[in-house]
C-alpha positions as CSV (number, residue, x, y, z in Angstrom):
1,X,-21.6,14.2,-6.4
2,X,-21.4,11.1,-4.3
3,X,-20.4,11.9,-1.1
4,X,-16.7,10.4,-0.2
5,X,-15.9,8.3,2.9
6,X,-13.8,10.3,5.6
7,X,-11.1,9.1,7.9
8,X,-12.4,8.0,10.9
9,X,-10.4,7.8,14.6
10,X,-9.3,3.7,14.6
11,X,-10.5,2.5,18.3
12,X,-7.1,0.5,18.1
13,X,-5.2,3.8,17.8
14,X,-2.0,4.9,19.8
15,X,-0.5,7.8,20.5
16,X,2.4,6.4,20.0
17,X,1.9,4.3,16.9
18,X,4.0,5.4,14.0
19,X,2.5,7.3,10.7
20,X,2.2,5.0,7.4
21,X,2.5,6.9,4.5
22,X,0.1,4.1,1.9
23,X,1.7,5.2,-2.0
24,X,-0.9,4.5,-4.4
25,X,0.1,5.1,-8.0
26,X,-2.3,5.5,-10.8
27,X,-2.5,5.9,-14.3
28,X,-6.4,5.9,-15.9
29,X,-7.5,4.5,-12.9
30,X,-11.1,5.7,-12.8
31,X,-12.6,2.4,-12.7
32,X,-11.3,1.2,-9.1
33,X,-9.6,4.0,-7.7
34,X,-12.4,4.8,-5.2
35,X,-12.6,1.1,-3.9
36,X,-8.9,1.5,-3.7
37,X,-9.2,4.4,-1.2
38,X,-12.4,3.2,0.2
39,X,-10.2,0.1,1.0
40,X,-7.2,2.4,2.7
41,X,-10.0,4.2,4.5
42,X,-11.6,0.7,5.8
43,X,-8.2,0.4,7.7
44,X,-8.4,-0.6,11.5
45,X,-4.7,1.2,11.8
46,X,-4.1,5.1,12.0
47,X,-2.1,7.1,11.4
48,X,-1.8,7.5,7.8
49,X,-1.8,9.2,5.0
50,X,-2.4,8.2,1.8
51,X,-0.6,9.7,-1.7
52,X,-2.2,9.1,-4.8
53,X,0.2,9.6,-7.4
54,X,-1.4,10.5,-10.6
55,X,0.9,9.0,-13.5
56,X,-0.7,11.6,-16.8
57,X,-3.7,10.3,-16.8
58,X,-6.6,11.0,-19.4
59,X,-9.3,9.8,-17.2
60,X,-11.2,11.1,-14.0
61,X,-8.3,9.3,-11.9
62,X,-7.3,13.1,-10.6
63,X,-11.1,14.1,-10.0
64,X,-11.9,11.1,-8.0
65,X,-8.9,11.0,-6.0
66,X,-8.7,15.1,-5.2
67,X,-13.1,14.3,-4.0
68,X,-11.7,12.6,-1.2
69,X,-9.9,15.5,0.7
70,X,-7.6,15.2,3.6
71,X,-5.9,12.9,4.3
72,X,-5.3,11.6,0.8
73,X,-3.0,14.3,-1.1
74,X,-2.5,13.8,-4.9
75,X,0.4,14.3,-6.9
76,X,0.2,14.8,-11.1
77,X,3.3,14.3,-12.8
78,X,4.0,13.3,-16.5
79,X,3.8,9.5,-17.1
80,X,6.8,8.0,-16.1
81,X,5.5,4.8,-14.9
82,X,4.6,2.7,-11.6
83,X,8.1,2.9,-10.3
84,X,8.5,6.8,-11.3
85,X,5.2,7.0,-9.5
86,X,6.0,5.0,-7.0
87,X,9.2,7.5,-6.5
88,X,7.8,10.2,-6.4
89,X,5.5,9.2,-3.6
90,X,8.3,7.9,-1.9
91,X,9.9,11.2,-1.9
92,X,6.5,13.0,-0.8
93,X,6.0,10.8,2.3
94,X,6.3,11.6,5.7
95,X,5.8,7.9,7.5
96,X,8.0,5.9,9.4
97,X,6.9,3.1,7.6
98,X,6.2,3.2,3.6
99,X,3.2,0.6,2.0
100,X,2.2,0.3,-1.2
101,X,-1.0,-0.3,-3.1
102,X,-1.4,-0.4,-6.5
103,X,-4.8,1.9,-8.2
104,X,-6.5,-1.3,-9.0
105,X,-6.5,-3.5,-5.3
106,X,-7.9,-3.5,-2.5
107,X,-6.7,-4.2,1.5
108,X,-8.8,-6.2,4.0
109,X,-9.9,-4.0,6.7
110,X,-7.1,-4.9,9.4
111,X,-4.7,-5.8,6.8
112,X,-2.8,-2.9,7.5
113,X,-2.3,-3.2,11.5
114,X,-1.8,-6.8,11.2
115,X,1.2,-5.9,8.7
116,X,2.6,-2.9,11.0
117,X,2.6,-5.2,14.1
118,X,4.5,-8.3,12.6
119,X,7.0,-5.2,11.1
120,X,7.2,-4.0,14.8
121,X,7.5,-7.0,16.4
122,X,11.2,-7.5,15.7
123,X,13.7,-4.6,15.3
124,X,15.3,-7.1,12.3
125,X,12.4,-7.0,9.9
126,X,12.4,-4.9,7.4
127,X,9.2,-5.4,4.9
128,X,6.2,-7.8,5.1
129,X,4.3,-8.8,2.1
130,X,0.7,-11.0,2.0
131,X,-0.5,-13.1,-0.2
132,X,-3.2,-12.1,-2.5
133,X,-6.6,-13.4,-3.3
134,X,-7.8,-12.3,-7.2
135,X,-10.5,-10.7,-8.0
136,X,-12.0,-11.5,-10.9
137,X,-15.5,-10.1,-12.4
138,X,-16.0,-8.3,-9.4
139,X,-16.1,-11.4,-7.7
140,X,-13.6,-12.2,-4.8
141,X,-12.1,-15.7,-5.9
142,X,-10.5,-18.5,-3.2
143,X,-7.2,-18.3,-5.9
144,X,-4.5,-16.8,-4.2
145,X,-1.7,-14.9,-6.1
146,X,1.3,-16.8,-4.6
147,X,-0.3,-19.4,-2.3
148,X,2.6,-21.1,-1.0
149,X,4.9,-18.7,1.0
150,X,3.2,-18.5,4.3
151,X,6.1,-17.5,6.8
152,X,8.5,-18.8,4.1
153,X,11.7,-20.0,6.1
154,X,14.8,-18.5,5.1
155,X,17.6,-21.1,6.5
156,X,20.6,-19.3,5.7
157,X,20.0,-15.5,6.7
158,X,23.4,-14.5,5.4
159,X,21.5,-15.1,1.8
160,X,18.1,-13.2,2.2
161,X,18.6,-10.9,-0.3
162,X,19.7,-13.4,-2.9
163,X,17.2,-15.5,-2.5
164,X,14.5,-13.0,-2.1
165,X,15.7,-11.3,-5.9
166,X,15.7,-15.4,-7.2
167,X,12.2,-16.2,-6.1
168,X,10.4,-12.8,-6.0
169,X,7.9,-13.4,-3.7
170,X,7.5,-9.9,-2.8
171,X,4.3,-8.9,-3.3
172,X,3.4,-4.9,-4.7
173,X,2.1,-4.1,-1.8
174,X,4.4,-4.2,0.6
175,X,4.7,-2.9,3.5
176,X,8.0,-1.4,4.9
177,X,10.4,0.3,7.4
178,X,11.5,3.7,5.6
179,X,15.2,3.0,6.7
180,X,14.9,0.8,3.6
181,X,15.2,3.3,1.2
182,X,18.5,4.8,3.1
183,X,20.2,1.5,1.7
């Protein structure tokens, strides 16, 4: 068996900084759920945890992702889908602050703390997404998913919602303040 990274203390760790529950779903993931967790584990932030919700797969998703240990908990369920997987971690996590990560990408190594501090920096932000570069035949690529939304100016804040739901530039992994799922 090949042996499975472990969560290391973050030198840029707090006391004080808030747990981040990272849901990943899955479904016959085998293929790149270990660079998936490898990527979580890469992180320069702590706290965490990580949920792997496993979504009925037929695969070694479930093997892979139970190798791993503490902290990563996995959840089987029946296959509803990423959003009834993505539910269900929801209602298995503990953080403060809620982040997404789908089976088959992968987070820069301070992509995580960089997310949590712009999230902190103002008690009127809710979420922040990234962009995305593509991966293709395991070869990073200079395409970027959405390219053009960098800090994307919302002039008329009574509207954010709308215009957030018209352009859906959210990207899946997002990260979040928990209070948003009270709404």
């Amino acid at each position: 068996m090949t042996e499975v990274p472990r969560l290391a203390q973050s030198p840029n760790q707090s006391p004080h900084q808030p747990l981040v529950s990272i849901i990943v779903p899955a479904f016959n993931a085998q293929e790149y759920l270990a660079e998936t967790i490898d990527s979580i584990i890469a992180q320069t932030y702590r706290p965490l945890e990580i949920i792997v919700v496993d979504d009925g797969s037929t695969d070694a998703t479930v093997k892979i992702a139970r190798a791993y240990g503490d902290p990563v908990v996995v959840i089987e369920q029946e296959n509803r889908g990423p959003a009834g997987a993505r539910n269900t971690g929801f209602a298995a996590a503990r953080g403060a602050i809620i982040a997404l990560l789908d089976a088959d990408d992968q987070w820069m190594p301070s992509r995580l703390e960089r997310c949590v501090e712009v999230l902190q920096s103002d008690p009127q932000i809710g979420f922040v997404t990234t962009d995305a570069f593509l991966i293709e035949e395991n070869q990073r690529t200079n395409k970027r998913y959405y390219g053009g939304y960098q800090r994307y100016p919302f002039p008329d804040r009574a509207n954010q919602l709308q215009e957030i739901a018209k352009r859906n530039f959210v990207f899946v992994s997002a990260v979040f303040d928990r209070r948003l799922l009270d709404l």
